[in-house]
C-alpha positions as CSV (number, residue, x, y, z in Angstrom):
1,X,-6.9,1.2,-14.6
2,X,-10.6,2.2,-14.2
3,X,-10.1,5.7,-14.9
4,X,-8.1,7.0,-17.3
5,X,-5.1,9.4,-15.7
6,X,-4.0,12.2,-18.2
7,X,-1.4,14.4,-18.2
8,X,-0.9,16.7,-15.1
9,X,-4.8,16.0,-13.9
10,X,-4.2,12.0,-13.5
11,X,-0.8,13.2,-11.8
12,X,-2.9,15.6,-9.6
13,X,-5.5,12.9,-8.4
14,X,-2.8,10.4,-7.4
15,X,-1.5,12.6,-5.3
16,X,-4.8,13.8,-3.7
17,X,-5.3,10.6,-3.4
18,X,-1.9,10.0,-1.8
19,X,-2.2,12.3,1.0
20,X,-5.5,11.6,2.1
21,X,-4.4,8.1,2.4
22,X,-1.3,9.5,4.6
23,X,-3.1,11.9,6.1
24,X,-6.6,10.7,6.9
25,X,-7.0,6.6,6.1
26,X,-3.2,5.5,7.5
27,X,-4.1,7.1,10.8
28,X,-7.2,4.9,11.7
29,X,-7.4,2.1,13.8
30,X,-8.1,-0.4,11.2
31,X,-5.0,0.4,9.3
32,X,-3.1,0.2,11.8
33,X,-4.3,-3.3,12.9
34,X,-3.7,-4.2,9.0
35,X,-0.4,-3.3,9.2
36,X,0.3,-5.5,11.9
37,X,-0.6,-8.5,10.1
38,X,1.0,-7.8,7.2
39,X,4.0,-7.8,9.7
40,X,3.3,-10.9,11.0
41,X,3.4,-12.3,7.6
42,X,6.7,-10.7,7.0
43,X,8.2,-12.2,9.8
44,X,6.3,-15.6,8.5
45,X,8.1,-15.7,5.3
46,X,11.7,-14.5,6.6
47,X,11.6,-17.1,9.4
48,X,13.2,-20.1,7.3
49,X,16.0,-17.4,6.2
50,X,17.0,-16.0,9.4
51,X,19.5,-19.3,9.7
52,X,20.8,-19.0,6.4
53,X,21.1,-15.0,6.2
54,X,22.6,-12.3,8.7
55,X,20.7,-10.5,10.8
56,X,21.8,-7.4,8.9
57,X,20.6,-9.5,5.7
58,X,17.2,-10.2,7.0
59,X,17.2,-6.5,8.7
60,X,17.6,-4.8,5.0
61,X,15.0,-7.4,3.2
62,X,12.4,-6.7,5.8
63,X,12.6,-2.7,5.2
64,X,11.9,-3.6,1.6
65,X,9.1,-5.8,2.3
66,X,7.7,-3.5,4.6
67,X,8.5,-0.8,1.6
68,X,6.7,-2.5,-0.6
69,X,3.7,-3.9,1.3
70,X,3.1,0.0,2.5
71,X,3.2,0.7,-1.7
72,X,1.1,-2.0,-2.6
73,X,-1.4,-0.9,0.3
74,X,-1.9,2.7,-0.8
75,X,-1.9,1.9,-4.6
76,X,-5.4,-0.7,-3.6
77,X,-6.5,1.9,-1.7
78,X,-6.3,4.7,-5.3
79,X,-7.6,2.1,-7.1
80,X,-10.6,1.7,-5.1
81,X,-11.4,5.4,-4.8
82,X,-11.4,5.4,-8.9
83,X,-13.4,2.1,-9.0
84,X,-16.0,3.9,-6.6
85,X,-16.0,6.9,-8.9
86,X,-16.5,5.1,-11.4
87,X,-19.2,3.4,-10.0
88,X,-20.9,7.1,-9.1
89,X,-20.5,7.7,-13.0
90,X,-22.0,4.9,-14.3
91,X,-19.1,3.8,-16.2
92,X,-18.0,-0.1,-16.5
């Protein structure tokens, strides 16, 4: 991690950075469109499954890809705010 989280001021930041992601970046057109790919590609890589698995099956391991890809989404997004503060610093 760029910048180093600490005790309960990291905690705080992640989860400033947490709901402005909900709040403000999630909501914008360009997320939204990004989500949709990231769907396609879900349905991409279940496709060769849906013979071989239930529909209930393929039902509960797309929630969890669509979990995780929703995680991995905002975590990119905390990272990049600290890698742009860190830029703003002057630290490496």
């Amino acid at each position: 991690m760029i910048i180093e989280d600490k005790g309960q001021k990291g905690e705080t930041m992640n989860n400033l950075l947490s709901e402005i992601y909900q709040v403000i970046i999630y909501q914008k057109e360009e997320a939204q469109m990004a989500e949709k790919r990231l769907e396609v590609e879900i349905e991409k890589l279940l496709h060769p499954y849906k013979e071989v698995w239930g529909e209930e099956d393929i039902g509960t391991i797309r929630e969890l890809m669509y979990a995780i890809q929703m995680k991995a989404v905002e975590e990119g997004f905390k990272q990049g705010v600290k890698f742009a503060v860190d830029l703003l610093r002057g630290k490496e």
